[in-house]
C-alpha positions in Angstrom: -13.2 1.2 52.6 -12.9 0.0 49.1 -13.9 3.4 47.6 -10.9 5.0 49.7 -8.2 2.6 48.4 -9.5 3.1 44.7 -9.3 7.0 45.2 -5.7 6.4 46.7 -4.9 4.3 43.6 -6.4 6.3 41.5 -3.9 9.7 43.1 -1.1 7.3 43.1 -1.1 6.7 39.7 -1.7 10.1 38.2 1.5 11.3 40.3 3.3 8.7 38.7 2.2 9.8 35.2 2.8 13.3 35.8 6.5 12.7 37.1 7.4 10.8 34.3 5.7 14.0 32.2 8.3 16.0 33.6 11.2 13.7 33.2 11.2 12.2 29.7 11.2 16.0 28.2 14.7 16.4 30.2 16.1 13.2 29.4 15.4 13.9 25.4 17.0 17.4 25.8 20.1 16.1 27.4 20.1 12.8 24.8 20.2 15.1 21.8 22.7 17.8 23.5 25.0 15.3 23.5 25.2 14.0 20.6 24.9 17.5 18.6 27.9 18.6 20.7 29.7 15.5 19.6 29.1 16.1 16.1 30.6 20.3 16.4 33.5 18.9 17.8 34.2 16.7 15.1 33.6 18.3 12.4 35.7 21.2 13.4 39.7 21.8 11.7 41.3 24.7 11.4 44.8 26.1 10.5 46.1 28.5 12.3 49.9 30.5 11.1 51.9 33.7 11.1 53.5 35.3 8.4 55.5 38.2 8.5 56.7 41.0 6.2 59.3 43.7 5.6 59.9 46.9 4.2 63.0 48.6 4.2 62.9 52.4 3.1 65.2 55.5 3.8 63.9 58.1 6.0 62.9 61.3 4.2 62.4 63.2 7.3 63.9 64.4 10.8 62.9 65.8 14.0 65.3 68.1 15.8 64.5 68.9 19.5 65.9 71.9 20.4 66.0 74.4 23.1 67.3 77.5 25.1 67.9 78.5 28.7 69.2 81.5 30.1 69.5 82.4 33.5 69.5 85.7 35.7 68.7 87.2 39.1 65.4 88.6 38.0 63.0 86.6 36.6 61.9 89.6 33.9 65.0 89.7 32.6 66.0 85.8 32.4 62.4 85.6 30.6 63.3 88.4 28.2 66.3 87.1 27.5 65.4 83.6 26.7 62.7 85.0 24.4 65.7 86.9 22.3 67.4 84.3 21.8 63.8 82.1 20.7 62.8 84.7 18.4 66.6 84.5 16.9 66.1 80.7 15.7 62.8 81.0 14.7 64.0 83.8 11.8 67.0 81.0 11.0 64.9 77.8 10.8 62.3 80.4 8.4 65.3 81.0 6.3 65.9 77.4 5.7 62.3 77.1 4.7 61.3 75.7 7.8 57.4 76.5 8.0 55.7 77.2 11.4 53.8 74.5 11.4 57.0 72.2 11.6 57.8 73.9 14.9 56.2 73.0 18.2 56.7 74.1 21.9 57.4 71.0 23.7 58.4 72.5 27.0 58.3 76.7 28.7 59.1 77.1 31.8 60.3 79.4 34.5 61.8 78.5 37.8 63.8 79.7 41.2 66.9 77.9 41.7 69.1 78.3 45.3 72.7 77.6 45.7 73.6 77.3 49.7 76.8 77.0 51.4 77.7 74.1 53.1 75.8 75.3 56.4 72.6 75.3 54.5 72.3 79.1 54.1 71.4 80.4 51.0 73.9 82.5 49.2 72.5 82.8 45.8 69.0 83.0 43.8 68.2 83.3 40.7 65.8 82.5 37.9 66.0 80.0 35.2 63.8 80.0 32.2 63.8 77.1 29.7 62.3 76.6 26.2 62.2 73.7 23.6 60.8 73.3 20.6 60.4 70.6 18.0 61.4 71.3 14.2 60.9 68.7 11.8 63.5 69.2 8.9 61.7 67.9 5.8 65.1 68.3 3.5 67.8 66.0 5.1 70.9 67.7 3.1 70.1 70.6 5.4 70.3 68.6 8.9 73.4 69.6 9.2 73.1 73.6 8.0 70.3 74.1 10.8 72.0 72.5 13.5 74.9 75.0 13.3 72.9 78.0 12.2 70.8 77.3 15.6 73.4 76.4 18.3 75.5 79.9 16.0 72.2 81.9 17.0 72.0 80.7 20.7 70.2 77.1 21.1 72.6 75.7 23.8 70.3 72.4 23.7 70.1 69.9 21.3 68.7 67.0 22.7 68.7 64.4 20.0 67.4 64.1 16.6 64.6 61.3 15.1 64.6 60.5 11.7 60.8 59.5 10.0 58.9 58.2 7.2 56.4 61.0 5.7 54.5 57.8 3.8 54.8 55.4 7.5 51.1 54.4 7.0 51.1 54.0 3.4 54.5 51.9 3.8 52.7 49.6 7.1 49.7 49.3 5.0 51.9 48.0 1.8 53.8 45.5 4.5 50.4 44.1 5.9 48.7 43.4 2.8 52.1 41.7 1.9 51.6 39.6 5.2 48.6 38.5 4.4 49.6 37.2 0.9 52.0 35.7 1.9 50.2 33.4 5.1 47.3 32.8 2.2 49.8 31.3 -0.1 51.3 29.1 2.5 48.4 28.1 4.1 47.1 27.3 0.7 49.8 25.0 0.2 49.8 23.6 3.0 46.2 22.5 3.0 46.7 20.6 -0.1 49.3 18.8 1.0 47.1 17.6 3.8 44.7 16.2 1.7 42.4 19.2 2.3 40.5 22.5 1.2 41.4 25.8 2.3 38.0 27.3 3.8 37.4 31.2 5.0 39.4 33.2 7.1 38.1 32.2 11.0 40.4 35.3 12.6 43.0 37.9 11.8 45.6 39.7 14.1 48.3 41.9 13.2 52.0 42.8 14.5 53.8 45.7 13.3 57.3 46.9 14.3 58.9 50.1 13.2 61.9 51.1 14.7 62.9 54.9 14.4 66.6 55.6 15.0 68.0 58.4 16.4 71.2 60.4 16.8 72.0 61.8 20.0 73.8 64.7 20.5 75.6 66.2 23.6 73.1 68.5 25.9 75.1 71.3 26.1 76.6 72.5 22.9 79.4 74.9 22.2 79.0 77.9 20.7 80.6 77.5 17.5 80.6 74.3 16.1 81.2 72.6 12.3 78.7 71.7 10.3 76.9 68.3 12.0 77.6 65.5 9.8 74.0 63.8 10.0 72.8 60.6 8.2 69.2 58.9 8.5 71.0 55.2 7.3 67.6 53.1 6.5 64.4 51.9 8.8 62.9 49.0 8.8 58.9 48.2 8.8 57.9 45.1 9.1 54.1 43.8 10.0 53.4 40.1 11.2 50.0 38.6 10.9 48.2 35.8 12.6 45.5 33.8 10.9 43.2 31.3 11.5 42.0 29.3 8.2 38.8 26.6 8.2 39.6 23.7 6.6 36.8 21.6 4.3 
């Protein structure tokens, strides 16, 4: 009898020893998690600011959408038509020293169109066939010059004109690194005003806004016209950045 309770003691004990194996382990892990954690979050200051830049250039280049359509009651001959009239412009934008590679096809296409009366019967068909290109005019003094010369050798389709930087990335790139020197420098100064030291950068983000204006010109334009008076005015870059600084 005695022999059973000391092997019964003798199991109680060795659970006990082994649960508090498992525990303490645990209890250390979470003791020193805590207090690590406390230390990160003291320790921890940062300045965060924006700073924003701007460049103001004038544009040096425009894009000119342009286009034909002719219409006739065979679709051969509304096609051939339109491609007359196509092959016209591109010998006039050639003799303004427009390069092919400043023109591109943004749109060909050939279509049926119906005209009924007002029972619904149809009375008319016919075939409509469309074309538009893009020019970009790299000389601005002759904005004007092409316009007429293309709507005098049958574009009846101007639909607006774009005006661009040729140098947009190098001009972005100029107003970024601006942005940058600029939020350095303040936070700079204002770091030492708090008593502190500027550390390294913890995060960068950029904002850039570049507006391109346009001039829009009527859809439909008459057959003889002056002389567009055109004028790019000035665009605007401007790039904001967002930092976040460390502070010692």
């Amino acid at each position: 009898m005695k022999t059973a309770w000391k092997i019964a003691g003798i199991l109680l004990l060795a659970a006990m020893v082994f649960a508090a194996a498992v525990a303490l382990p645990q209890l250390r892990s979470h003791a020193f998690t805590g207090q690590d954690d406390g230390h990160e979050c003291s320790s921890l200051r940062t300045l965060t600011l924006n700073a924003t830049a701007t460049i103001t250039a004038q544009p040096d280049i425009a894009i000119v959408t342009v286009g034909v359509k002719t219409q006739n009651d065979s679709a051969a001959k509304a096609l051939s038509a339109n491609n007359a009239q196509m092959h016209r412009i591109y010998q006039t934008l050639a003799q303004y020293g427009i390069e092919k590679k400043d023109i591109r096809t943004v749109n060909l296409n050939l279509y049926r169109r119906e005209e009924r009366d007002n029972k619904g019967k149809v009375v008319k068909r016919y075939y409509v066939a469309t074309n538009t290109v893009q020019v970009t005019v790299r000389d601005l003094a002759k904005v004007g010059e092409v316009l007429d010369a293309v709507v005098q050798d049958g574009a009846n389709s101007i639909q607006g004109i774009r005006f661009d930087l040729s140098n947009r990335d190098e001009l972005l790139k100029q107003a970024q690194l601006a942005a940058v020197e600029q939020a350095r420098e303040r936070a700079k100064a204002i770091a030492e005003a708090a008593g502190a030291e500027l550390g390294d950068v913890r995060s960068i983000s950029f904002q850039t806004v570049a507006p391109v204006p346009r001039v829009m010109l009527s859809a439909a334009m008459p057959k003889s016209a002056d002389s567009v008076p055109v004028s790019g005015g000035e665009m605007t870059i401007s790039a904001t950045v967002n930092m976040v600084f460390d502070l010692k």
